[in-house]
N, C-alpha and C positions, 0 to 999 in steps of 0.2 A: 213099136220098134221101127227107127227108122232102114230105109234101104240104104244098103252099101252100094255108094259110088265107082263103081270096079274101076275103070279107065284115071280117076285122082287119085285112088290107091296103088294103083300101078305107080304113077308118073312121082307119087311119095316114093316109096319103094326104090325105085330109079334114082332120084338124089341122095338116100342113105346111103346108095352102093356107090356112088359116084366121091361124096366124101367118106366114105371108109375107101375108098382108091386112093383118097389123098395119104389117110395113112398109111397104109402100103408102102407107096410112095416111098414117104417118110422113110420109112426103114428100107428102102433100097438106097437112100440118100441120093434118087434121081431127080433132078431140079424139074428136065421135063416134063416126066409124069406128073409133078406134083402141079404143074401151071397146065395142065392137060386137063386132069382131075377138076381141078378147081374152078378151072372157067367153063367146063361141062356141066360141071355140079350147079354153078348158079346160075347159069345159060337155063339147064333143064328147071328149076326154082322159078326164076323167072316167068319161064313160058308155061307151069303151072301157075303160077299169081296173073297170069294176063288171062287164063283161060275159066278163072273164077271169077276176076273182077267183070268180065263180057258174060258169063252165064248169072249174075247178079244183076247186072242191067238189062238182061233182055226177060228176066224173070217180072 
């Protein structure tokens, strides 16, 4: 079995909440939050894909 990852579980974790904010959002019919949400959500995505692509080359 392999070991869980704790800190890429997290940072998963983190962008599920961040687009389910977008929904929220949604139903408050706030334009802001939802361009709030959204560029948080894949800002944090991102800098989870940069943090496995650099632990993949230095592996």
């Amino acid at each position: 079995m392999k070991n869980i990852d704790v800190p890429m579980l997290l940072l998963a974790l983190l962008v599920i909440i961040m687009f389910s904010g977008v929904s929220f959002a949604i139903a408050l019919r706030s334009i802001w939050f939802i361009l709030l949400f959204l560029i948080l959500g894949f800002g944090t995505m991102g800098y989870g894909l940069s943090l496995k692509r650099k632990r993949k080359s230095d592996a």
